[in-house]
N, C-alpha and C positions, 0 to 999 in steps of 0.2 A: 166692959173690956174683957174680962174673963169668957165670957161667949164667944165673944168674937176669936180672942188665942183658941181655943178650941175647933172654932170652927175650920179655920185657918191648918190649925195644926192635923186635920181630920184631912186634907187634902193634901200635906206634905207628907204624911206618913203614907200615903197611897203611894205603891211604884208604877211610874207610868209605863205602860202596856204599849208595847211598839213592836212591830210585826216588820221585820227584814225581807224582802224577798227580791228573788232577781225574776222580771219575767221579758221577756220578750211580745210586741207588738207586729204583727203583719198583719198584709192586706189580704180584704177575701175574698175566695173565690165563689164559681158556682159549685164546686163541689160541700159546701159548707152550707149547707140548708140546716143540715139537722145542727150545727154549733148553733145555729143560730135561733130554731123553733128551741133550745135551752137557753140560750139565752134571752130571749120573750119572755117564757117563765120566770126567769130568774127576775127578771126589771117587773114583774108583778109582785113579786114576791116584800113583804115587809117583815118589818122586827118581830110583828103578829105571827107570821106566817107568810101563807100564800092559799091562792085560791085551787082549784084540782087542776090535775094537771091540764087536763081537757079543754079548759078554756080558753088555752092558747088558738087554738081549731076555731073558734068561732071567729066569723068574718071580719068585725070591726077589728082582732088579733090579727088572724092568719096575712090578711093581705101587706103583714109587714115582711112576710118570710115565703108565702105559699110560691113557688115559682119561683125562687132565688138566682139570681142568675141573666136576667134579664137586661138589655141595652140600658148602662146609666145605671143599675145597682152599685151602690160601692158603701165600703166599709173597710174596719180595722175589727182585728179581735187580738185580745192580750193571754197569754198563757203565761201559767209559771216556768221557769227556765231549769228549776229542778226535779221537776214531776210531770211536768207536759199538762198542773192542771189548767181547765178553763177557767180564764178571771170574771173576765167581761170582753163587752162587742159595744162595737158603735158602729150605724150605718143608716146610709139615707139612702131613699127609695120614693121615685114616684107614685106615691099613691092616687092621686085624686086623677079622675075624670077630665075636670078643666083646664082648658091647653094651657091657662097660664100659670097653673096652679106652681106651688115651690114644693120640692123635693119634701118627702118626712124622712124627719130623722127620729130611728130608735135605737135605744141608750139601754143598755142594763149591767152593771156588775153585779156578783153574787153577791148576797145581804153581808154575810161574815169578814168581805175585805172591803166593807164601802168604805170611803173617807179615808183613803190610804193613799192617793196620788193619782189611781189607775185611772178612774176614773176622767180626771184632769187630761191624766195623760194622753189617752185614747180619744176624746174631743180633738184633742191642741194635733194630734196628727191629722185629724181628720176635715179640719180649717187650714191644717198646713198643703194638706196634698191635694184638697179642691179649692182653691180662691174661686174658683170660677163658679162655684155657688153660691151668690151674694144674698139669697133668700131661701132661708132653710127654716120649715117652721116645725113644731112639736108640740104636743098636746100631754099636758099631766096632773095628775091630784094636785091640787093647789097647796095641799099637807107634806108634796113629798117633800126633802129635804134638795136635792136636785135642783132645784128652782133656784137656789142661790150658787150653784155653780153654772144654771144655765146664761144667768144674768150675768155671770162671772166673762161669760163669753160671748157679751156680747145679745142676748137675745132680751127681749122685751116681750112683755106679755101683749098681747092685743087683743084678747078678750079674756072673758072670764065665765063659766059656765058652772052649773050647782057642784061643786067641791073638785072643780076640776080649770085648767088655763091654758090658754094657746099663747104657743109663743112664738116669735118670728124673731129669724137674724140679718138684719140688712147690712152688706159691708159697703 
């Protein structure tokens, strides 16, 4: 019993940590390539770290952002409303070849405000302001955390690959 009051008590004496911010969400444009080659970074990026910056450039990356701008690019990006910093981006983008293929969607806020709302938030716009994309799929570490918000919204995994998952959202 006495472990237990402890342990207990080792979690009430913590103050929890909560972050206020006001930020503002818009849509983007094509002048927003480079928000967006940081924010690719930034959705690489883990509590570890991240890998160089460089590797955004590489093609399996680049083709989420190379040419921003493009017929049928769309997205949101979130800023802080009292610094102008950048939060996060969400945006889909034809990537594939195959005429039937579904839109990709990529996702990243900065590691330091994940699990704060934004995230949530900048999805739930981005389902609000296209219904008309009833199949939106996305590819990610099967570790990331992410995964239960994408599920949250809707998407299902439909495969599974060595430490990574495709997911798809059909409305």
């Amino acid at each position: 019993m006495l472990v237990i009051l402890q342990v207990i008590s080792r979690f009430i004496a913590k103050p929890l940590t909560s972050v206020a911010m006001d930020y503002v969400i818009r849509r983007l444009t094509a002048a927003d390539e480079q928000i967006l080659w940081e924010m690719l970074y930034q959705a690489l990026r883990t509590s570890e770290g991240g890998p160089p910056r460089e590797v955004v450039r590489q093609p399996e990356f680049a083709r989420y952002v190379e040419g921003w701008g493009r017929p049928n690019d769309a997205g949101f990006v979130a800023h802080d409303t009292a610094n102008g910093q950048l939060l996060g981006a969400v945006w889909i983008r034809q990537v594939s070849d195959q005429p039937n293929a579904p839109p990709d969607l990529a996702f990243g806020v900065k590691p330091g405000l994940r699990r704060l709302g934004i995230g949530a938030a900048l999805l739930t716009q981005l389902v609000k302001a296209y219904p008309e994309q009833s199949t939106i799929s996305i590819r990610a570490s099967a570790k990331n955390p992410a995964v239960r918000l994408y599920e949250r919204f809707g998407f299902k995994i439909v495969s599974q690959g060595e430490g990574s998952v495709t997911m798809r959202r059909q409305v």
